[in-house]
N, C-alpha and C positions, 0 to 999 in steps of 0.2 A: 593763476587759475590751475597749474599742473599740479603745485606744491598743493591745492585746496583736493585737487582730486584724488593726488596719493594716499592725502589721511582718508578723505572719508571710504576710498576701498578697503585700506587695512581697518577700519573700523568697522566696514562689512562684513569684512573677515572672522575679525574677533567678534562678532555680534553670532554667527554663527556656528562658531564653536563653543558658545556661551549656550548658544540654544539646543546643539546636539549633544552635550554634559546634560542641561535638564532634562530633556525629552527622555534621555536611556537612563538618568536616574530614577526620574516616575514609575517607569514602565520595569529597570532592574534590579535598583535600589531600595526603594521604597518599600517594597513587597519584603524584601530582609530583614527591614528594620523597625519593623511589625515584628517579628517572629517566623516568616514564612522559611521554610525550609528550601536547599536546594531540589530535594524531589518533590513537594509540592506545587514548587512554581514549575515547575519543567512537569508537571503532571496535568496543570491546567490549559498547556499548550499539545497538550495529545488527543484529547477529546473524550467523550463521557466515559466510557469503560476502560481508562489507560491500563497497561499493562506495566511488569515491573521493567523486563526487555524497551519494550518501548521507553517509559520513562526514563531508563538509562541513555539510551540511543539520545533523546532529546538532549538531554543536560550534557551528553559531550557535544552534539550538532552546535549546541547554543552556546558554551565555551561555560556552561553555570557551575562548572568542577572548578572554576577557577579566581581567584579574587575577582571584584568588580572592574579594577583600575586595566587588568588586562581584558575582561568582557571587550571595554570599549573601547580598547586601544584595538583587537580586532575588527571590531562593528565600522570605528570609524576609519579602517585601514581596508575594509571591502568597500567605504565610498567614495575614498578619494583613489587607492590604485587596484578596485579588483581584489576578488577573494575566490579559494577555492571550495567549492561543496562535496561533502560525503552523502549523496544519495540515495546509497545505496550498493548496488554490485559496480558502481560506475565513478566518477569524481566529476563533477562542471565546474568551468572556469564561468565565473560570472562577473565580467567586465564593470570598470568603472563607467558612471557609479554604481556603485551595486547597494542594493537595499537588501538584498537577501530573497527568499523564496517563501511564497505562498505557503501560511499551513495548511487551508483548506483547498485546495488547487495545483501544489506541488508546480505552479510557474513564479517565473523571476518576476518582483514587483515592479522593474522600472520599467518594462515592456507593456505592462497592465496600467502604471501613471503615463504615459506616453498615447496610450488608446485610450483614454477617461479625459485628460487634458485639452483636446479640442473643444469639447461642448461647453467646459467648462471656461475659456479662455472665449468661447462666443458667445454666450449666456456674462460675464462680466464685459467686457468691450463692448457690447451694444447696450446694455443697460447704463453704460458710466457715460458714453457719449448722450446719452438722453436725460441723465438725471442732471449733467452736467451743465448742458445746454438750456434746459428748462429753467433750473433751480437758479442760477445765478439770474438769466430775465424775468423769473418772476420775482426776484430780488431788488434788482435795480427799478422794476416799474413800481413794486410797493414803495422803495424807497424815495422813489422822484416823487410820486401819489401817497405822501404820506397821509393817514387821516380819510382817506376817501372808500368810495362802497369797492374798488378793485382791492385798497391793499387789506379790508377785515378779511372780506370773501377769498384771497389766498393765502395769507395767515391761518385763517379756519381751517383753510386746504392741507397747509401743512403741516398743523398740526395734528389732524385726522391723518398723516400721511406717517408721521412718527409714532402716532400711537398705536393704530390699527397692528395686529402681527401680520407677517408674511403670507402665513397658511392661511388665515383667514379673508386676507386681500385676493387672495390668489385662487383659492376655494370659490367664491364668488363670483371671480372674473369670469372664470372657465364656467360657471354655473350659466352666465347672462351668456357670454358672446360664445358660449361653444355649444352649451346644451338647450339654450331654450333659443338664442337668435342663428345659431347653426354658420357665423360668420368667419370664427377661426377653428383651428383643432384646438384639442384637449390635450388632457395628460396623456404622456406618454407618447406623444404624437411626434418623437424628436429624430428629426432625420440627417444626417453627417452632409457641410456642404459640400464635401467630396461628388458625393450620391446625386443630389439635386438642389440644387443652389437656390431655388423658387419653393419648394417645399421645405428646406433649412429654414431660409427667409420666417414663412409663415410659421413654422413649429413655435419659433422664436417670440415673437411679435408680443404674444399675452405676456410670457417671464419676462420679456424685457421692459414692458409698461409696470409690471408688478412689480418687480425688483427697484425699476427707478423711481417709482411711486413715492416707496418709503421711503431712496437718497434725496431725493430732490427737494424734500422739504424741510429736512436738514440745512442744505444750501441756500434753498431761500431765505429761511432767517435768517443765516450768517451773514448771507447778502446783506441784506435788507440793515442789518444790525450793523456791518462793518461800512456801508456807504453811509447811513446817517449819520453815524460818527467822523466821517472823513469828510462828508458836505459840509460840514460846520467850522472844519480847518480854517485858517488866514491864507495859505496859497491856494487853496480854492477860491475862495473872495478876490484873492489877487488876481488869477487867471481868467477867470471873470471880468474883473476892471478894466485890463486889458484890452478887452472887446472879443476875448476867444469864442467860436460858436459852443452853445451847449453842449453839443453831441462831441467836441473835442475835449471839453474839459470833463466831462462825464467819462469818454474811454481813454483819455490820454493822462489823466490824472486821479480823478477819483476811484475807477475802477482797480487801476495798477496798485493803488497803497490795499486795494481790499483785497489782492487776489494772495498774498504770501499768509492769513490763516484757513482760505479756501484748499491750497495747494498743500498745505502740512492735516487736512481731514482727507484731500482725495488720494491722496497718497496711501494714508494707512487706510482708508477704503476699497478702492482698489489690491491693494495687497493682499488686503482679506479675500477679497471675492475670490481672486485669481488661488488661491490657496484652495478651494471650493464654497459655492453657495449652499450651504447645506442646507437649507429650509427651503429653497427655491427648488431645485433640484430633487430637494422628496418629494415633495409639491407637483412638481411637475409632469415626474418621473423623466427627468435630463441622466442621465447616464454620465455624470460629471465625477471630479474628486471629493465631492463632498458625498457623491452617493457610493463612490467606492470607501469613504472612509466609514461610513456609516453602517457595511456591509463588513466591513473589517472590524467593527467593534461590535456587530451584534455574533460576527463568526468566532469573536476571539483570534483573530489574525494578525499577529504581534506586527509580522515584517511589514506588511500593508498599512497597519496604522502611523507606524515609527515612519514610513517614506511621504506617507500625505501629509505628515505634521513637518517631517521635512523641509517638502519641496514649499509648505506653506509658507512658512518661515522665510525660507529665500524670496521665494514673492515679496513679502513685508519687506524685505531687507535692499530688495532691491529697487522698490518703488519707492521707499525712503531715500535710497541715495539719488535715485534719478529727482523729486525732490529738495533735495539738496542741491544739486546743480542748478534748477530752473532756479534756487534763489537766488544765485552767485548772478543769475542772469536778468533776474529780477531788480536788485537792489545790491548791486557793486558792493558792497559794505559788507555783505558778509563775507566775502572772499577772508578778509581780514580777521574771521573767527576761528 
């Protein structure tokens, strides 16, 4: 079990510095190999009327006088030990990790993901414990109800649950129970559970019905999909012969083979969210990482974009390996992979 966990961390590892090569190639590379020039692209990070002064100043800030291969051996030498900044009349140390500074705001990005990260991190955990929880019983009753008026009417459900977009689930919701029945708040209505834990609670309540809306029905057809195929097994019949009760052979056996393709979607589900819900969050107006990435690409805000695609990345990366452990805990056998 030790030797399964060493690989899959250095494969963490190396997943992540796979991904911050691409990210700073997009965003430094790319641009060059079009044609852009070093003062063109360091002139689009000044703002409408750059100066030539300014433009200079940017492209040494940004290190773009220099090949790429050193850009990011700097970039990614202020995220793992700290980098120092020319601000000005002054120089800041800005601690690992460092993402760099705001160009519209002149503050340090990882102090702005650290105050954006809560909403977002309760906006995902309360919507994955619901779609979670839903998704898979209404999985298993379709599947025991196969053929019957419960499992069309949630299949229909789900499928309307998949198809519908986010905005427009979410548009409506807040339409019926905030604007015409006056029962929860609206947008925008998002309060820190620091502040008030009973008004957090309720801000929440709609995004998190609307977010798991769309997961849950996902998961019930996987449900639904992975026990029919597993009820029909010879050790199901077996365990049954037996004389086992239903309810054991249903959670102690049929459910456990269905849960290792549930656990490789909640995982990269999960990851996502936690990286930011961005449809949710505009929607909602949640104050999350996806509304601060969103606010970063419409400002033009290089350093703020590069740390939410970031930090996103590590969410994926991380819910993936946590993932990978529940298999080894799952089904012994794959330790052996």
């Amino acid at each position: 079990m030790f030797a399964y966990l060493i690989r899959r961390l250095i494969g963490a590892v190396i997943m992540l510095l796979i991904v911050s090569v691409v990210v700073f190639g997009i965003f430094f590379g790319i641009p060059k190999l079009v044609g852009q020039t070093n003062d063109q692209l360091a002139a689009s990070f000044v703002g409408k009327a750059p100066t030539a002064e300014a433009i200079a100043q940017t492209k040494h800030r940004l290190n773009l006088d220099k090949p790429i291969w050193v850009q990011y051996g700097k970039w990614i030498q202020g995220v793992v030990a700290g980098q120092d900044f020319n601000n000005g009349p002054s120089k800041e140390h800005c601690s690992a990790p460092c993402f760099g500074y705001s160009f519209k705001n002149n503050q340090a990005v990882l102090p702005q993901l650290e105050d954006r990260a809560p909403a977002t991190l309760s906006l995902a955990a309360g919507a994955a414990i619901i779609w979670l929880l839903s998704g898979v019983a209404t999985g298993i009753l379709s599947a025991l109800k196969r053929g019957s008026i419960w499992d069309r009417a949630a299949m229909v459900i789900a499928l309307a649950g998949v198809s519908l977009p986010i905005y427009f689930t979410g548009l409506l919701s807040m339409q019926i129970f905030s604007y015409n029945l006056d029962v929860l708040p609206g947008g925008g209505s998002y309060v820190p559970f620091s502040q008030n834990p009973g008004t957090w609670f309720q801000s929440l309540i709609l995004p998190w019905i609307t977010l798991a809306f769309l997961y849950a029905a996902t998961y019930a057809r996987l449900t639904r999909a992975g026990m029919l195929e597993t009820l029909g097994e010879d050790y199901i019949r077996t365990a049954r012969a037996k004389g086992l009760a239903e309810r054991a052979v249903i959670a102690k056996h049929a459910l456990r083979s269905t849960l290792t393709p549930i656990l490789t979607v909640f995982g990269m589900d999960l990851g996502l969210l936690l990286g930011g819900a961005v449809l949710t969050e505009h929607t909602f107006g949640i104050p999350g990482l996806g509304q601060l990435s969103i606010d970063g690409i419409v400002g033009n805000d290089l350093p703020v974009v590069l740390g939410v695609t970031l930090v996103a990345a590590l969410f994926i990366v991380v819910a993936n390996l946590i993932v990978d452990l529940l298999y080894a805990v799952i089904d012994p056998r794959v330790r052996l992979g």
